[in-house]
N, C-alpha and C positions, 0 to 999 in steps of 0.2 A: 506426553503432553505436546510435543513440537516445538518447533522454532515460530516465536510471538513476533510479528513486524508491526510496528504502528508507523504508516508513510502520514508524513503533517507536513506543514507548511509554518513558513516562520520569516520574520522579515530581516533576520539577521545569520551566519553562523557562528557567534557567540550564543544566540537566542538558542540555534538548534543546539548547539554543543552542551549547551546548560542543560538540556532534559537527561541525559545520562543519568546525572544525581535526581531526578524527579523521583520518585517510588511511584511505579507502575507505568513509567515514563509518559509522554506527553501526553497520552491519552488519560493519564491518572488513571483513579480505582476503578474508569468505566460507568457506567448507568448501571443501577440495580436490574436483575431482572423483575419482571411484573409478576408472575410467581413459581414457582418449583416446574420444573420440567417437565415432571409425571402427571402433573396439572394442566396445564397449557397440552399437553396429545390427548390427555383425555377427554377435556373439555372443546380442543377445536382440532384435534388431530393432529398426524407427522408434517403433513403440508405447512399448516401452518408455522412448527417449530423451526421447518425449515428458512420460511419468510425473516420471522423474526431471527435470525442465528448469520443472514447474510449481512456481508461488510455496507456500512451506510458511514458515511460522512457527516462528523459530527463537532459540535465546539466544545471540546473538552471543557472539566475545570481547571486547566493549568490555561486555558484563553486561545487554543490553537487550537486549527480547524484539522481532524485526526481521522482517517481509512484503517482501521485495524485491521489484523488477519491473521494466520496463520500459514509457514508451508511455502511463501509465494517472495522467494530470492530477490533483493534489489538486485543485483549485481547480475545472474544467470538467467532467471525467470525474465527480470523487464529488460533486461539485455535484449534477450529472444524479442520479447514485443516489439519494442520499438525497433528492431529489424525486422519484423512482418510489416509493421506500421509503416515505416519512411523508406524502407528500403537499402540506408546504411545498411554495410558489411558490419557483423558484429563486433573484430577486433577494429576495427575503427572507432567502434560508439567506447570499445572499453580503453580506449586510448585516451579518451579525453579527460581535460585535467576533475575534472567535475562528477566524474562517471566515478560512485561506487567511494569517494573519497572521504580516509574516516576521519570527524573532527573529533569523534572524542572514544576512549576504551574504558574498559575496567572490567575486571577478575578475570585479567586473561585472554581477554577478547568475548568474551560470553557476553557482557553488555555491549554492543557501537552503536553510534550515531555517526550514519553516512549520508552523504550528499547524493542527489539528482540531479542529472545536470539538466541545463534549462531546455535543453536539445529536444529531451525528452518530456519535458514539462509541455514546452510549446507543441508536441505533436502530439500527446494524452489530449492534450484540450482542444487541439485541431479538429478530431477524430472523431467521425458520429457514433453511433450503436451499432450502425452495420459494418462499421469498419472494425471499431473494437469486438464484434461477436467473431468477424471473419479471422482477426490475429487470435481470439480464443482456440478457435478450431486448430489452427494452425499449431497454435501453442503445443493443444493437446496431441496431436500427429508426433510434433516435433520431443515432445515429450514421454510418447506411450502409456500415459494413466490420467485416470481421473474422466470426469465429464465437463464439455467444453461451456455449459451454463456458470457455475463457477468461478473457471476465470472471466468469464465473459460479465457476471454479476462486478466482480472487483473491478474490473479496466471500467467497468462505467461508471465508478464510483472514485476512484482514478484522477478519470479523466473529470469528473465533477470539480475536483479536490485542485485539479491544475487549473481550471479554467479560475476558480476564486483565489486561489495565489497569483493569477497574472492581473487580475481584478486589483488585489490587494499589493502591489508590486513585490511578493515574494517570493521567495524559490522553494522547492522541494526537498523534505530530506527522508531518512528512515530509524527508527531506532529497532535496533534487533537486539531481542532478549532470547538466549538459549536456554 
């Protein structure tokens, strides 16, 4: 199944730390799908399941604005980014107190909710489409798998998610379910 990440926003770290206990954390139980899988290809094909299947920015019902995903590391994965992006050295960005910091655990570490720091927050929303498609590639170079549309899909959705938390004055966090 993977490692689940919902990156949200939230205007407190209490607020973020509280989603831990959430079931299915901040994003909750998600949106139903519209219908069975085998349905949706047959009816409008692969393409389309693909459309629908990609990460969008959304207001949960726990009232937080939530990017889901799978696979895509707060800590290694947007590390790398935001070093394509700003050009920080990557042990620098992971030096910061905000970088990757967990407010909350449980069963081991398999559930956290960690922090973005705002470093990052403000350069996702800096950042146009061409700049985030250019760190996708990059990603994927730096990474050797996968297709660079992908991450390039996520960082734009990302960066959506950063620009209405500096709208709404809040900061960035992740909750990761193993």
């Amino acid at each position: 199944m993977g490692v689940m990440y919902d990156y949200f926003s939230a205007d407190s770290d209490e607020l973020a730390a509280a989603t831990i206990d959430v079931p299915g954390g901040p994003a909750g139980s998600g949106p139903a799908p519209p219908m069975p899988v085998r349905e949706i290809i047959r009816r409008h094909g692969r393409e389309a399941l693909s459309e629908l299947m990609k990460p969008r920015v959304r207001l949960a019902e726990t009232g937080l604005h939530v990017v889901a995903t799978k696979g895509f590391d707060a800590t290694s994965d947007l590390g790398m980014i935001e070093e394509f992006l700003s050009g920080i050295p990557y042990d620098t960005i992971l030096a910061r107190p905000r970088t990757s910091h967990v407010l909350a655990e449980r069963h081991d570490g398999e559930n956290l909710v960690l922090t973005i720091s705002d470093e990052l927050r403000q350069v996702l929303a800096a950042s146009s489409a061409t700049e985030l498609s250019a760190a996708a590639e990059r990603f994927i170079e730096w990474n050797g798998r996968g297709n660079a549309w992908a991450p390039a899909d996520l960082l734009i959705e990302l960066s959506a998610l950063a620009r209405g938390a500096i709208e709404r004055g809040e900061h960035l966090y992740c909750w990761v379910c193993v």
